[in-house]
C-alpha positions in Angstrom: 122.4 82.6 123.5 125.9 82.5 122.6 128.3 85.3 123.1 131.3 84.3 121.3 133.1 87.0 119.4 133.0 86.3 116.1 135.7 88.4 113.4 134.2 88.3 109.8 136.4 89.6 107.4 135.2 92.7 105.2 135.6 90.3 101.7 132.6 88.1 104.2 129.7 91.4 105.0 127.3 92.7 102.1 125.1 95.1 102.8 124.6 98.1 105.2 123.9 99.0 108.6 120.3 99.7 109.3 118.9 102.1 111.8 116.3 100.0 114.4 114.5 103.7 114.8 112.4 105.9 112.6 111.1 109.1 113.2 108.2 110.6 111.4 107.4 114.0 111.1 104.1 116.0 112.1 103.3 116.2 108.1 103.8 112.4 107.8 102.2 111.8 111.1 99.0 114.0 109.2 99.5 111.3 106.7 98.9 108.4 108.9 95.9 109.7 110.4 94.6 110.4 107.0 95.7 106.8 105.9 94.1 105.3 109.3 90.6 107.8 108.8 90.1 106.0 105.0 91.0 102.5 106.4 88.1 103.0 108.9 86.1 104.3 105.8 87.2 101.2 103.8 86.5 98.6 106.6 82.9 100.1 107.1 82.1 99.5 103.6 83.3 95.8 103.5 82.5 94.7 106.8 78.7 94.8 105.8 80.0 92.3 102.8 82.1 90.0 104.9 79.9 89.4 107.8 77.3 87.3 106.3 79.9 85.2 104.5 81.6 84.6 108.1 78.8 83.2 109.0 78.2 81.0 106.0 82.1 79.6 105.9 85.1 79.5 107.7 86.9 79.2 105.2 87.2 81.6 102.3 87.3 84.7 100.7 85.5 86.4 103.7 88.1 85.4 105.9 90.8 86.1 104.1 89.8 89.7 104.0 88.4 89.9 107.2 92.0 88.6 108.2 93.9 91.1 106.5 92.1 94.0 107.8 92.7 93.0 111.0 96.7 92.3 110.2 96.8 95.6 108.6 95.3 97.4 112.0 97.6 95.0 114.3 100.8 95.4 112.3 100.4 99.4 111.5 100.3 100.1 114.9 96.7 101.2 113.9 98.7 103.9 112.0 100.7 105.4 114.3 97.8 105.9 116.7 99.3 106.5 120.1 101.2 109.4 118.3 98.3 110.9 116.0 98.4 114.7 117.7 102.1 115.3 115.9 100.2 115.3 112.7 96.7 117.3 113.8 98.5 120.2 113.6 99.5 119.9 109.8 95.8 120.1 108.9 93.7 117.8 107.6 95.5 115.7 104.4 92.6 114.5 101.8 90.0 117.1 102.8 88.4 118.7 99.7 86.4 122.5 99.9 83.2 122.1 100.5 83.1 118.5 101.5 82.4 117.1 105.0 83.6 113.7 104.0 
C-alpha cells in the first residue's frame, strides 16, 4: 500500500463524499424484522420446491434460487438481526386484526 500524497485538482473529482455509517431507526429496524419474518415465510415455501431438484442437478434453476436465498441472508446481515430489539418496540409492521399470521 502506497502512501504517497496525491493533489487532484477540483476540475479532476466528480461526485460526493459518502458516509461509511448508517443508522436505522427503531421504526425501520421494525421494518427489517418484518422484512426478515416474510423472508423466513418465503424460504419455507420454496425450500419444499428446491430440495428435490438439488438432488436431481447441480446445476440449475434450483440452485440458482437456493443460492440467492442464501446471498440474500449472508449479505443482509440476516436483516439487521444482531440489532432486531430497536424495532420490537415499534410494534409489529404487516400484522393485520384478527390474523395470527
Amino acid at each position: 500500500m502506497s502512501r504517497d500524497l496525491v493533489v487532484l485538482m477540483p476540475a479532476q473529482v466528480e461526485g460526493g463524499v459518502v458516509s461509511t455509517t448508517a443508522v436505522l431507526d427503531g421504526e425501520a429496524m421494525c421494518s427489517m424484522n418484518f422484512a426478515r419474518e416474510e423472508f423466513n415465510k418465503l424460504e419455507r415455501m420454496l425450500w419444499p420446491l428446491i430440495e428435490p431438484l438439488l438432488r436431481q442437478q447441480e446445476n440449475g434453476p434450483a440452485s440458482d434460487v437456493a443460492r440467492h436465498l442464501e446471498q440474500i441472508r449472508i449479505f443482509s446481515g440476516n436483516f439487521c438481526w444482531k440489532h432486531r430489539d430497536v424495532g420490537s418496540a415499534w410494534g409489529e409492521v404487516g400484522k393485520r386484526p384478527g390474523t395470527d399470521d
